[in-house]
C-alpha positions as CSV (number, residue, x, y, z in Angstrom):
1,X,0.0,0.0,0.0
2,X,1.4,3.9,-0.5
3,X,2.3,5.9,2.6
4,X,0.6,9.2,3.0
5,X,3.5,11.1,1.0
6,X,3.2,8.8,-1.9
7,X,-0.2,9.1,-2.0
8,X,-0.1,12.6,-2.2
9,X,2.7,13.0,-4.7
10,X,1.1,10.7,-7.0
11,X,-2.0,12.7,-7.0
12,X,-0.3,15.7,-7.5
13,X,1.5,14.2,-10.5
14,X,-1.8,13.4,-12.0
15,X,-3.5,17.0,-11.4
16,X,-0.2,18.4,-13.1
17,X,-0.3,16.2,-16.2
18,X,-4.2,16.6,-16.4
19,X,-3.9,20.4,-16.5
20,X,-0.9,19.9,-18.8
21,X,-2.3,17.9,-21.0
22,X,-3.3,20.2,-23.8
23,X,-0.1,22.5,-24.1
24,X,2.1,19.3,-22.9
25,X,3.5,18.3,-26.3
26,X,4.1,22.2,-27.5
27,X,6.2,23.3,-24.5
28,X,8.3,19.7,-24.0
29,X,8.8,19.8,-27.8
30,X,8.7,23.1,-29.1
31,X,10.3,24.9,-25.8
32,X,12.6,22.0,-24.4
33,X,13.6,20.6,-27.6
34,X,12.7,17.1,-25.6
35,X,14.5,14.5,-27.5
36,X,13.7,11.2,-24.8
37,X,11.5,10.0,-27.5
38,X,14.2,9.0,-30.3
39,X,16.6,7.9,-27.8
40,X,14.3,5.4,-26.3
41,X,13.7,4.4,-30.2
42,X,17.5,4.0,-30.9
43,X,17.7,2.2,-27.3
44,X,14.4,-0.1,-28.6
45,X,16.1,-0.8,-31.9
46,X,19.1,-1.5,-30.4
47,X,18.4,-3.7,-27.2
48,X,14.4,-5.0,-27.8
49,X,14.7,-6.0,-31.3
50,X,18.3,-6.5,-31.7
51,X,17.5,-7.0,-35.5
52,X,14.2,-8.3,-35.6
53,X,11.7,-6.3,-37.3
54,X,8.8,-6.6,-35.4
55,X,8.4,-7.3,-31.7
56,X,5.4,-8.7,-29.4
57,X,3.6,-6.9,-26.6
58,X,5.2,-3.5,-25.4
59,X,4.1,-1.3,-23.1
60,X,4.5,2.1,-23.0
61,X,4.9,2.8,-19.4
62,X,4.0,7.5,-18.6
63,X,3.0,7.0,-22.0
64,X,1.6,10.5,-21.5
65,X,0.2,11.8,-25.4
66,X,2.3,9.4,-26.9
67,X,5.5,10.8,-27.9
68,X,7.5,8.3,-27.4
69,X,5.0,5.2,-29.0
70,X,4.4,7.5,-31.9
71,X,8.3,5.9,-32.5
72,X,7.6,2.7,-31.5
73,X,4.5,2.0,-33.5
74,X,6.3,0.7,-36.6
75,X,7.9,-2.1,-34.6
76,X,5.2,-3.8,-32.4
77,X,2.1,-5.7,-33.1
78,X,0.4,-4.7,-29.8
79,X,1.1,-1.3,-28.0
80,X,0.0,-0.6,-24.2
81,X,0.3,2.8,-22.6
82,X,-0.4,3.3,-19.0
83,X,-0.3,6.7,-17.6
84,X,-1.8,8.1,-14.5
85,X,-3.4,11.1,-16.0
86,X,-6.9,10.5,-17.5
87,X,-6.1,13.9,-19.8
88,X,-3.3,12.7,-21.7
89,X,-4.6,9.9,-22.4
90,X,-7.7,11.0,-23.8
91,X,-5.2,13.0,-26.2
92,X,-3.1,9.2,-26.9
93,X,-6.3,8.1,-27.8
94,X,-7.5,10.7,-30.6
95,X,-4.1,9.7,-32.3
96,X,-3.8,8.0,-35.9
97,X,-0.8,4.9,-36.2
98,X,0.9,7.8,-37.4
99,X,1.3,9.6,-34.4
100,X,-1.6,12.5,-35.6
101,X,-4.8,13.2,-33.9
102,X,-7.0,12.1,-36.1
103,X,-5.0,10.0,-38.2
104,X,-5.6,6.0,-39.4
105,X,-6.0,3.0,-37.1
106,X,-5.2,3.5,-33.7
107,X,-1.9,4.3,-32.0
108,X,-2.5,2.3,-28.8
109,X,-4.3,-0.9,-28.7
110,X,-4.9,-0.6,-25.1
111,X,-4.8,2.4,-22.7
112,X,-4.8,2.6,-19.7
113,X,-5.2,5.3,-16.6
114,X,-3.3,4.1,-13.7
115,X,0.0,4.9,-11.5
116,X,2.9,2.6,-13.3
117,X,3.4,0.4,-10.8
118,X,-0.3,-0.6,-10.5
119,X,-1.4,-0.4,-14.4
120,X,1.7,-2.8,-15.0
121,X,0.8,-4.8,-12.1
122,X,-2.6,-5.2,-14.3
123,X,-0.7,-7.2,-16.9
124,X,-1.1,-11.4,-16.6
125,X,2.6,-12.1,-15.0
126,X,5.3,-12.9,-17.8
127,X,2.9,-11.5,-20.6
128,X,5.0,-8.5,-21.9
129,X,7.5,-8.7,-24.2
130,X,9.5,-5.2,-23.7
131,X,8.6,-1.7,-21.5
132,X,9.4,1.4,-22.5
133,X,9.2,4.1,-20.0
134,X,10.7,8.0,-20.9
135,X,10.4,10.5,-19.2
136,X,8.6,8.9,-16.5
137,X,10.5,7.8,-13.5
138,X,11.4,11.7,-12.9
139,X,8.1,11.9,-11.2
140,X,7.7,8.4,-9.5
141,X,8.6,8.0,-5.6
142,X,9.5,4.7,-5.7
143,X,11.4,3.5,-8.7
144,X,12.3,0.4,-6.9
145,X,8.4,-0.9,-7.0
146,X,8.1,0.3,-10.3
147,X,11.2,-2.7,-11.3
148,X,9.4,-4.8,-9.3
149,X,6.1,-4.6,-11.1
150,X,8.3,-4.5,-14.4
151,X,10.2,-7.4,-13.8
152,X,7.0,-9.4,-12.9
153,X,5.4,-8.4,-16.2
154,X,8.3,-9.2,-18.3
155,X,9.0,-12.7,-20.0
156,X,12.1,-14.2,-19.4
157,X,14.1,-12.2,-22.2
158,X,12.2,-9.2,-22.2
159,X,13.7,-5.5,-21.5
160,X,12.8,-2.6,-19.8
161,X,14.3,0.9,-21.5
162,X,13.9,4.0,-19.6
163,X,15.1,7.5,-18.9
164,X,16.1,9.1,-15.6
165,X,17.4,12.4,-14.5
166,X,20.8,12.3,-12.8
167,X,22.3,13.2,-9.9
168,X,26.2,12.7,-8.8
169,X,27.3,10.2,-6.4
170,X,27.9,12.7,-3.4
171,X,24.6,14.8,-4.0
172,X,22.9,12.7,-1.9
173,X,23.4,9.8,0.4
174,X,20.6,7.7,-0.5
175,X,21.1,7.7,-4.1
176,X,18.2,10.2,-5.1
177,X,16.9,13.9,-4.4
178,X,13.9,15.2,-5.0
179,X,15.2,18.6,-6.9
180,X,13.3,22.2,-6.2
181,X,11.5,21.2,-10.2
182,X,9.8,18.3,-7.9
183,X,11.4,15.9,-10.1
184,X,13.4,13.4,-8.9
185,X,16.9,12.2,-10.2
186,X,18.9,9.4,-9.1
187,X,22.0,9.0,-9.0
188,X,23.8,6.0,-11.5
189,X,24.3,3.7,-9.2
190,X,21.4,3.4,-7.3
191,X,19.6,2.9,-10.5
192,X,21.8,-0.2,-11.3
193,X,21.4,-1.4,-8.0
194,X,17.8,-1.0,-8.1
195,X,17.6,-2.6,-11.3
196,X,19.6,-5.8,-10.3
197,X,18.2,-6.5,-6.9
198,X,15.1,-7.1,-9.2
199,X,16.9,-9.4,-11.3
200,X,17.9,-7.3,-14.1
201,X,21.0,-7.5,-16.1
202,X,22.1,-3.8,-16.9
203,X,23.6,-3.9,-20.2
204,X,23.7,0.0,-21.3
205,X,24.0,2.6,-19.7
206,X,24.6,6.7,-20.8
207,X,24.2,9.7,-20.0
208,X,22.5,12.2,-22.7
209,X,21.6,15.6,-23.2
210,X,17.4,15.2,-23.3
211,X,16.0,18.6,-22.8
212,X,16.9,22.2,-22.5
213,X,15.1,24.6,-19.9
214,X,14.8,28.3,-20.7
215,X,17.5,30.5,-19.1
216,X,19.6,27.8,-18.1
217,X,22.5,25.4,-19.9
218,X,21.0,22.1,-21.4
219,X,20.9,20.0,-18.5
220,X,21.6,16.2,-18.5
221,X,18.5,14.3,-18.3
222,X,20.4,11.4,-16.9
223,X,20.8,8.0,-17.5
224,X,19.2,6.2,-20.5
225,X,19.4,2.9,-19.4
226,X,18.2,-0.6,-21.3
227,X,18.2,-2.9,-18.4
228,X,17.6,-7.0,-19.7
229,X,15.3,-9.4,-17.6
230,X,17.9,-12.9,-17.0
231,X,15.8,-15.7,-17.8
């Protein structure tokens, strides 16, 4: 169950990404210059298909308007997105195959609005085939649930490719800090750590330049990390 302090964050995340929702993709696109979306499409080519041309079940985990499964449509037979806020999703689900509101066919199969850790949990165990989750673990309190519902929902085989925001080693003793943006970054290796006391294999690991913020130098988005579930 979430403590009180969870509980609250998570509904605050929600109210922000609900009020968000129509200007979201203008300002993280257009102001930020976001670019998590085609890194976790190079990571996806590069560590999900690993040559294939098409791949299973994937679930886009913050899936938000769909950003980031607009790039992964091409490649999977059967797209989920999860995402706590009820008003991007109602924007993922106006969108064409194509990525356009409006456009052909569907972009998601399936959408659903739910935290991460419970709209994974939703999935029959060992019924996924990859996750994809950008942008999304800068606003979760508990990664380490979030790997365990992950690595639950995984098959054997299966990988999990994500973006965090980073932190050095000596910014915080715990290995993460919430920062005065309420975001949360995590320092490198507490992300590894977290990732392989939940049985995951990290095989890649970098850090990348993901958004710029008015007034200020780009700042490093963190670790973009495609973690593999050992069999």
């Amino acid at each position: 169950r979430m403590d009180t302090k969870a509980l609250l964050h998570r509904q605050a995340v929600e109210e922000l990404f609900d009020d968000y929702a129509e200007t979201f993709e203008d300002h993280l696109v257009g102001t930020l210059d976001y670019r998590g979306p085609e890194v976790c499409a190079r990571l996806f080519q590069e560590f999900a298909l690993r040559g294939a041309s098409i791949a299973g079940v994937v679930v886009d985990l913050g899936c938000g308007t769909g950003l980031c499964g607009c790039r992964l449509r091409q490649w999977v037979e059967e797209l989920v997105g999860i995402d706590v806020s009820a008003g991007m999703v109602d924007i993922a689900r106006t969108k064409g195959r194509d990525g356009v509101v409006g456009g052909e066919g569907r972009l998601f199969d399936e959408l659903v609005v739910a935290d991460a850790a419970a709209g994974i949990s939703r999935r029959p165990p060992g019924s996924v085939d990859h996750i994809v989750a950008g942008d999304m673990f800068i606003y979760v309190w508990s990664i380490e649930v979030v790997f365990r519902a992950c690595a639950t929902a995984l098959r054997p085989g299966g990988t999990l490719i994500f973006t965090t925001e980073s932190m050095e080693e000596n910014e915080s003793e715990c290995g993460w800090i919430e920062r005065e943006s309420e975001r949360f970054a995590h320092s490198q290796r507490f992300v590894v750590g977290a990732c392989e006391a939940q049985g995951f294999k990290v095989e890649h690991c970098d850090r990348i330049e993901l958004r710029r913020e008015p007034g200020r130098r780009a700042i490093d988005d963190g670790a973009a990390a495609a973690p593999t579930l050992v069999a």
